[in-house]
C-alpha positions as CSV (number, residue, x, y, z in Angstrom):
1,X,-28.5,21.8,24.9
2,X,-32.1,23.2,24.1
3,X,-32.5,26.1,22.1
4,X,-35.6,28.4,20.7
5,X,-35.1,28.7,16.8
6,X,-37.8,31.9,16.8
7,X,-41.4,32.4,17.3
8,X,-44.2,30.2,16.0
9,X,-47.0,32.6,15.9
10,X,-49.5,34.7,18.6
11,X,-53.3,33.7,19.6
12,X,-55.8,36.7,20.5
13,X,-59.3,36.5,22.6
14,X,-60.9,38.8,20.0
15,X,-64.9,39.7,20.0
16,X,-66.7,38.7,16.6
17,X,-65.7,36.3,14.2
18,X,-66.8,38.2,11.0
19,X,-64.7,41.4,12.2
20,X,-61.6,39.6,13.0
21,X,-62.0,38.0,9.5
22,X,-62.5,41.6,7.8
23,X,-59.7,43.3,9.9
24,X,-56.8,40.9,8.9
25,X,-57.4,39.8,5.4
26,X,-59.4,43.0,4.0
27,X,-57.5,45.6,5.9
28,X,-54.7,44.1,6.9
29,X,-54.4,42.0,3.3
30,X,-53.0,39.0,5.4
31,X,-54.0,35.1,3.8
32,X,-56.4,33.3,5.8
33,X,-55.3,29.5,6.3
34,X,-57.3,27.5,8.7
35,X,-60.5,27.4,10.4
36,X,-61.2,24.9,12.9
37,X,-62.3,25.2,16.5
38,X,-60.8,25.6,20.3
39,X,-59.5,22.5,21.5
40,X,-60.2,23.1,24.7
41,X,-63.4,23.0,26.9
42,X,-66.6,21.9,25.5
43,X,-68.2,25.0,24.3
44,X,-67.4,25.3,20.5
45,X,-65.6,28.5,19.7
46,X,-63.9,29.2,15.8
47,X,-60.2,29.1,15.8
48,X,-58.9,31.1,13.1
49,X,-55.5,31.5,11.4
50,X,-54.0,34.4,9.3
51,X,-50.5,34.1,7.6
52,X,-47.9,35.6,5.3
53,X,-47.9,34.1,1.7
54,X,-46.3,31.2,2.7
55,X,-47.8,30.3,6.3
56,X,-44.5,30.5,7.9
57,X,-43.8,30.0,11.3
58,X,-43.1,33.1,13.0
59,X,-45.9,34.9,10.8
60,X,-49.3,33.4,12.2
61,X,-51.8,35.7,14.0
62,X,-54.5,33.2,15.3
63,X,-57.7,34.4,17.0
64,X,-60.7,32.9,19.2
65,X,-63.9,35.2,18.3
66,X,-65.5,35.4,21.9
67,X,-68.4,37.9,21.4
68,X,-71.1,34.6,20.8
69,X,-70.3,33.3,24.0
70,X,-70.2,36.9,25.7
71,X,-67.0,36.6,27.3
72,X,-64.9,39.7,27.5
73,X,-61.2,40.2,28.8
74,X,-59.6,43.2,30.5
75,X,-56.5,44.4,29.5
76,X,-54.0,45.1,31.7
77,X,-50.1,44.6,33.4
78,X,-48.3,41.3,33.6
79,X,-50.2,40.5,30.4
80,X,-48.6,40.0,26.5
81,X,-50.3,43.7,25.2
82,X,-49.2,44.6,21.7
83,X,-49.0,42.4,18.3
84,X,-45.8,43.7,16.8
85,X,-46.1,43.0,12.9
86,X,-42.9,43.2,10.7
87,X,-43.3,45.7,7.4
88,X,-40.9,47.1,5.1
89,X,-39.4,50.6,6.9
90,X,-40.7,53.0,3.7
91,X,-44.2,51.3,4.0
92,X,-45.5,53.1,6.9
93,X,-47.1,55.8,4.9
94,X,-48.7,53.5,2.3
95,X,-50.4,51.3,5.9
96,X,-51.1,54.8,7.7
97,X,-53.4,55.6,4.3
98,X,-54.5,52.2,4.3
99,X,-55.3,51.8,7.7
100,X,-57.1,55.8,7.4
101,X,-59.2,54.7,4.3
102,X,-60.3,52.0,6.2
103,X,-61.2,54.0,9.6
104,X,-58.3,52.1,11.3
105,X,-56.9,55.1,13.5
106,X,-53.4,54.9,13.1
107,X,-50.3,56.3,15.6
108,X,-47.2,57.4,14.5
109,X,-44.8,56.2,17.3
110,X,-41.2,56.7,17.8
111,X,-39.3,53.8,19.8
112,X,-35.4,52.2,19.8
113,X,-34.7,55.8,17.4
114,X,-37.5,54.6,14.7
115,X,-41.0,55.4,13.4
116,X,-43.8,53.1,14.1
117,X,-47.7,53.0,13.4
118,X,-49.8,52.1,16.4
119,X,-52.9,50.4,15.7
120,X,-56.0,48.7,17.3
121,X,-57.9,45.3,16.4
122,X,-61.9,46.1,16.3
123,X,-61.9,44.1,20.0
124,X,-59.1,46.8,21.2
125,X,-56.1,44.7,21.0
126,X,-53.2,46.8,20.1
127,X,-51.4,46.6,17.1
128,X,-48.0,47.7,16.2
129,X,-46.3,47.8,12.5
130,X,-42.1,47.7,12.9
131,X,-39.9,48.6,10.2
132,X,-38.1,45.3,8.9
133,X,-36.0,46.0,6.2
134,X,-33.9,42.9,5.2
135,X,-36.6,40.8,6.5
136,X,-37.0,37.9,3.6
137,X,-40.5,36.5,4.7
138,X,-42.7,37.3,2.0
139,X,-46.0,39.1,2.6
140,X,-49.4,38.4,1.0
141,X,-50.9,40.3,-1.4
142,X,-54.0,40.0,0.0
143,X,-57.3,42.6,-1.1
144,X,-55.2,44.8,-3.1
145,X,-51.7,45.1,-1.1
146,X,-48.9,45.1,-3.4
147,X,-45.8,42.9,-2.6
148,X,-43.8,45.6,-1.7
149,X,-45.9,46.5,1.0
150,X,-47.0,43.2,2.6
151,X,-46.4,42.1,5.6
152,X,-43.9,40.1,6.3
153,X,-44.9,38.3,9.6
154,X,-44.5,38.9,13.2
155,X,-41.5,41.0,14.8
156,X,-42.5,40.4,17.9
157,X,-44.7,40.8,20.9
158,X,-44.8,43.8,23.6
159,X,-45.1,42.4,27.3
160,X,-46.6,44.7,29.7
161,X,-45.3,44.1,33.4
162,X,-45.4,46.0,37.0
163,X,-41.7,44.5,37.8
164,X,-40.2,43.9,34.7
165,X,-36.7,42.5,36.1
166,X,-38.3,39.3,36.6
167,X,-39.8,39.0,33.1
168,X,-36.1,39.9,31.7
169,X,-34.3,37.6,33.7
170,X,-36.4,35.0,32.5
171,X,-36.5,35.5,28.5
172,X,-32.6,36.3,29.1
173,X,-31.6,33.4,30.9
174,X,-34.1,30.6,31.4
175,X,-35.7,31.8,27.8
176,X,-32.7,31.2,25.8
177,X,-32.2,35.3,24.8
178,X,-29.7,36.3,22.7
179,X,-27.6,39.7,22.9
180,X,-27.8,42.1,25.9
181,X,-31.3,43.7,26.7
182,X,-31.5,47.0,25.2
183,X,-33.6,49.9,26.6
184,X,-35.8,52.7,25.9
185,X,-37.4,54.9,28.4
186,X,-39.7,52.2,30.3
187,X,-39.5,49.6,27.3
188,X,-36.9,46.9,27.3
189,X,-36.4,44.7,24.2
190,X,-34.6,41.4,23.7
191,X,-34.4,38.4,20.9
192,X,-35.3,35.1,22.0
193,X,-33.8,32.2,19.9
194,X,-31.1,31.6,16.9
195,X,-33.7,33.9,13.8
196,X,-33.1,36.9,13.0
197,X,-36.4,37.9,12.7
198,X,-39.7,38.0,14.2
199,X,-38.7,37.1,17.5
200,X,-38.6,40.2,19.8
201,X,-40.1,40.7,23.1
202,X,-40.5,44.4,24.3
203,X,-41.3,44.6,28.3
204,X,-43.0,48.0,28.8
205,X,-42.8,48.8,32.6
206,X,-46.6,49.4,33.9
207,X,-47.5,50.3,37.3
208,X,-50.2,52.1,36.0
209,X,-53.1,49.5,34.8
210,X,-54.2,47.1,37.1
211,X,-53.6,43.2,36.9
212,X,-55.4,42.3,33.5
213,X,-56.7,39.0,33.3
214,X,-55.8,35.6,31.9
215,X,-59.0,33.8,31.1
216,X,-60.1,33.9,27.9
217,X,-62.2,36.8,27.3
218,X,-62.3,39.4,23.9
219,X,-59.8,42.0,24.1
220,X,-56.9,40.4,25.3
221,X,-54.3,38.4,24.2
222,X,-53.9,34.3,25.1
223,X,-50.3,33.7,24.4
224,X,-47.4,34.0,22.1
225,X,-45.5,30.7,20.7
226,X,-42.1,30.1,20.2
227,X,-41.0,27.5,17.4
228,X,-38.9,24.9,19.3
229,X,-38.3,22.6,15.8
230,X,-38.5,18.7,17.7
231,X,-40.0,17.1,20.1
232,X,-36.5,16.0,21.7
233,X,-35.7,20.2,21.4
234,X,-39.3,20.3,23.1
235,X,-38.7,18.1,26.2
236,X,-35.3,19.6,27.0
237,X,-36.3,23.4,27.3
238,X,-39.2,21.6,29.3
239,X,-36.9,20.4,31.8
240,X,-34.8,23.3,31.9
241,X,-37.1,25.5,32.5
242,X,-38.8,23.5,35.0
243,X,-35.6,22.9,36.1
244,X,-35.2,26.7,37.2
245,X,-37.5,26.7,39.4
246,X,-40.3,27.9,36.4
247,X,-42.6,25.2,37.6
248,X,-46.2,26.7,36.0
249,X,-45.8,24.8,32.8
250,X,-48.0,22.4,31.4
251,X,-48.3,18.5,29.7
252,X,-47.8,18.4,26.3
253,X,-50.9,18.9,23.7
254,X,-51.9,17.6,20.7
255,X,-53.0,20.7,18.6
256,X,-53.1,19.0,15.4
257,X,-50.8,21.2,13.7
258,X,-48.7,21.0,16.0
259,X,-47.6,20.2,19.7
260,X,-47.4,22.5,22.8
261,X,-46.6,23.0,26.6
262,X,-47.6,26.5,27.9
263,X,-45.4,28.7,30.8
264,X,-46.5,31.1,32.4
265,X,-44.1,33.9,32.5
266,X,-43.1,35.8,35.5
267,X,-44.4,38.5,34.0
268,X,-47.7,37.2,33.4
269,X,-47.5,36.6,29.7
270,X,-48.3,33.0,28.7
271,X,-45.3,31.8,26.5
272,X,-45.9,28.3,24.2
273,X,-43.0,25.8,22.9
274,X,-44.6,24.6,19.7
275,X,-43.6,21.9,17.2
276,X,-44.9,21.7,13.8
277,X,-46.1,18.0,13.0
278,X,-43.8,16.4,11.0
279,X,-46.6,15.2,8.5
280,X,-47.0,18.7,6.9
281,X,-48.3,21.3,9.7
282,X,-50.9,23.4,8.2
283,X,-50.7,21.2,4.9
284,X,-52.2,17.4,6.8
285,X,-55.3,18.4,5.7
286,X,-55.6,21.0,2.9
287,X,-52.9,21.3,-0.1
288,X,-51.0,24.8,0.0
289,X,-53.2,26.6,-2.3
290,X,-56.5,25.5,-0.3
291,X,-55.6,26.7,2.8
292,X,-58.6,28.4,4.1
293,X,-61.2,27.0,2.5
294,X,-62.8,23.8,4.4
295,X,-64.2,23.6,8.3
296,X,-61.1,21.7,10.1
297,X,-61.8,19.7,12.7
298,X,-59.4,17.4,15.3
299,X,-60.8,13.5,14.9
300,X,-61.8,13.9,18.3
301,X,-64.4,16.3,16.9
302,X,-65.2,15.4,13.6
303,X,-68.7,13.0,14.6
304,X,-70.1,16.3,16.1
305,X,-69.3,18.2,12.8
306,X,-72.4,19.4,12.1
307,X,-73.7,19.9,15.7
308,X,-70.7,22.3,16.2
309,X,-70.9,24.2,12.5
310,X,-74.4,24.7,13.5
311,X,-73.8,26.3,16.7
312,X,-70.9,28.8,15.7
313,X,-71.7,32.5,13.6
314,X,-71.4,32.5,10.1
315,X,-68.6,34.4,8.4
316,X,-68.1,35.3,5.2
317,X,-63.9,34.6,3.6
């Protein structure tokens, strides 16, 4: 029997490099672990990672800067739209100062009977902070954050979708949900897998925006990852999900730090199953406390290192 365990982390199409890297570790005080490079295609593009203290699973935010290549995204329905980040409930008026000092406009939201603060990535993305008290993930105290404050890792992502029965029959029954959806107004929120944190999904029903699109492009997101633990764990959701008729699902991939197959959702969203290597993850090539700090690259790669450094922006840690 396959099962989801929680999520893994979420990848953004974001614009420049140097304000993605400002955003999450000055503003947002998150840890930056890994730089290395998109795996796929040929045109070299950064591929950056953000964490909690720890780098857990279910509390990377990784980005592709597009804005040196000029693509762009549009946002849209049947599309993953929002970045839910898990903070500590009485810490939404330290992040709405935060985010204010920093000219980060910030939203107080009310949604499922709580307050929230609605945000935006320089690129547009939007951001949400959700209260997660009890949540045992611990935050980095990144630029000034104390620990009290930090946040703890994802709680989620927020699907936008013209017909969302589809999308919830899917992360219900083909997704391995857990507990009944719950609703609110035109937002509909479930937990895939066994955690108990980080892994909500929150289907707000558009029929407003048009279809955004799916290619990479800045603004948008690419997909959100679930952490599906082994390979064997891997290969069975594979097959039942297939196996439902969900036949928009890829090989596996070797993504160094771990390995994939993509669905796409019938809500548009592009989901991942990802497994950690079993040699150490984010740890194969840099020790815990260098994470960050050297230009990774996949073997494949590593004879056009300086050809590729060459051609991508500078940015400054």
């Amino acid at each position: 029997m396959a099962y989801i365990k929680g999520s893994h982390h979420v990848t953004l199409s974001v614009g420049n490099a140097q304000d993605d890297v400002d955003f999450h570790v000055k503003v947002l005080g998150m840890r930056f672990i890994k730089r290395t490079v998109l795996f796929d295609g040929s045109l070299p593009i950064y591929h950056l990672y953000y964490s909690n203290a720890h780098g857990d699973p279910s509390a990377v935010v990784t980005t592709f800067p597009w804005a040196q290549a000029g693509m762009v995204g549009t946002p849209g329905t049947n599309q993953s739209r929002e970045v839910l980040l898990s903070i500590p409930h009485e810490s939404m008026n330290y992040w709405h100062d935060r985010l204010t000092r920093h000219d980060v406009e910030a939203t107080d939201v009310e949604r499922f009977g709580q307050r929230r603060l609605a945000f935006r990535h320089p690129s547009g993305i939007e951001y949400m902070f959700v209260g997660g008290n009890g949540d045992e993930r611990v935050g980095h105290t990144g630029y000034d954050v104390p620990q009290e404050h930090a946040i703890h890792g994802l709680h989620g992502v927020g699907v936008h979708a013209h017909t969302p029965d589809r999308m919830v029959e899917f992360a219900d029954r083909s997704f391995f949900g857990q507990g009944d959806p719950v609703e609110d107004g035109d937002v509909v929120a479930l937990q895939v897998g066994e955690a108990k944190v980080g892994n909500h999904v929150e289907i707000t029903v558009n029929r407003r925006d048009d279809q955004g699109t799916w290619h990479y492009g800045a603004g948008t997101h690419h997909h959100f990852a679930w952490n599906l633990e082994t390979l064997e764990n891997q290969d069975a959701a594979k097959f039942g999900i297939e196996g439902a008729g969900y036949t928009d699902i890829s090989e596996l991939k070797d993504r160094k730090y771990f390995k994939s197959v993509y669905v796409r959702t019938p809500g548009g969203a592009l989901f991942e199953l990802a497994v950690t290597h079993a040699e150490g993850g984010w740890d194969c090539d840099e020790s815990p406390q260098e994470l960050g700090t050297r230009f990774q690259l996949p073997e494949q790669f590593e004879h056009r290192r300086e050809e590729i450094f060459s051609r991508l922006e500078p940015i400054d840690i």
